[in-house]
N, C-alpha and C positions, 0 to 999 in steps of 0.2 A: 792637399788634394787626397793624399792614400788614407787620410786621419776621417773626413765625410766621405772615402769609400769604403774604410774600414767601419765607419758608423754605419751605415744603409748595410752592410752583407750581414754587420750583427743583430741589428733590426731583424732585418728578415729572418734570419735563423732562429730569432728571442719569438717572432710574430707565426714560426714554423710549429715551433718546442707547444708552442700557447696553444694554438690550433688543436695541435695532436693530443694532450693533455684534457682539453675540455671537451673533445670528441670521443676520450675515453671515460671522463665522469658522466657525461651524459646516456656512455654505453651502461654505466656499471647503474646510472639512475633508472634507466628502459628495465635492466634486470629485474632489480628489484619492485618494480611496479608491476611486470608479468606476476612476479612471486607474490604481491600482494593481492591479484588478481585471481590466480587460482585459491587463494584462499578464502575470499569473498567470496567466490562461486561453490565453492565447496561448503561454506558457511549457510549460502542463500541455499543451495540443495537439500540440505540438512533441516533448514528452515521451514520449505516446503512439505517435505516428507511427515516433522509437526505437527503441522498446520494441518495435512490430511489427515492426521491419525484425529486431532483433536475436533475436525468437523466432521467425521466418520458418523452417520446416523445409528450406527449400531450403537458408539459408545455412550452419543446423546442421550437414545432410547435409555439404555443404563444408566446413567446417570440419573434420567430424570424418573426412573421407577425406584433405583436404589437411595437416592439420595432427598427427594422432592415427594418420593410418595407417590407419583401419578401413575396413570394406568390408562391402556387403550380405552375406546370410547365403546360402550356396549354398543350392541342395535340399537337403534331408535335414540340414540342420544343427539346425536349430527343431523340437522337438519339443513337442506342446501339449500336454497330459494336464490333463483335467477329472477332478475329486476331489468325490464327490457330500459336501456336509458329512455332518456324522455329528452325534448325539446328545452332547454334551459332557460327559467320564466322567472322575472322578478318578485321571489319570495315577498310577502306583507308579512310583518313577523308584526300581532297584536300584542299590546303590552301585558307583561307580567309571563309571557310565553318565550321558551329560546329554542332555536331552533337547531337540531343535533343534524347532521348526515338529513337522513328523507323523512327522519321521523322527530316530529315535536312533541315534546314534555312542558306539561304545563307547571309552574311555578305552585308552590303550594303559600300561602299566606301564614305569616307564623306570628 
């Protein structure tokens, strides 16, 4: 009898010890996931800050005059033209013709 009483108090003490133990590694595991949390967020901020410099239209605009050549459009170069929609009708597309956006190009014969 004191040998299965002495077994059940060591139980519990060995089932106490266990408890305490893996409520402690799971503490020390929360740490380190805060810790790898601030660094992600500090990484993604870092990130962002990038990303805005890099879609900055000032450096575009540079980029694409220093590097591409190009250059704002004179007067008269941009033409805007507003296309009120239309009612959508089943195109007949004749043969040797294809048909782009609103506007058809005829096929040339070669």
């Amino acid at each position: 009898m004191k040998a299965v009483a002495f077994a059940a108090v060591t139980s519990l003490v060995l089932l106490f010890v266990w408890e305490r133990v893996d409520i402690v590694r799971i503490g020390y595991h929360i740490e380190r996931l805060k810790a790898q949390k601030v660094l992600l967020e500090r990484e993604r901020d870092e990130l962002r800050v990038k990303i805005s410099g890099l879609t900055a239209p000032e450096r575009i605009a540079r980029l694409a005059s220093d590097k591409l050549g190009m250059m704002q459009p004179e007067k008269g170069q941009v033409v805007v033209i507003n296309i009120e929609p239309e009612a959508p009708t089943n195109p007949v597309v004749a043969e040797g013709e294809v048909r782009i956006a609103k506007n058809i190009v005829t096929r040339r014969a070669r």
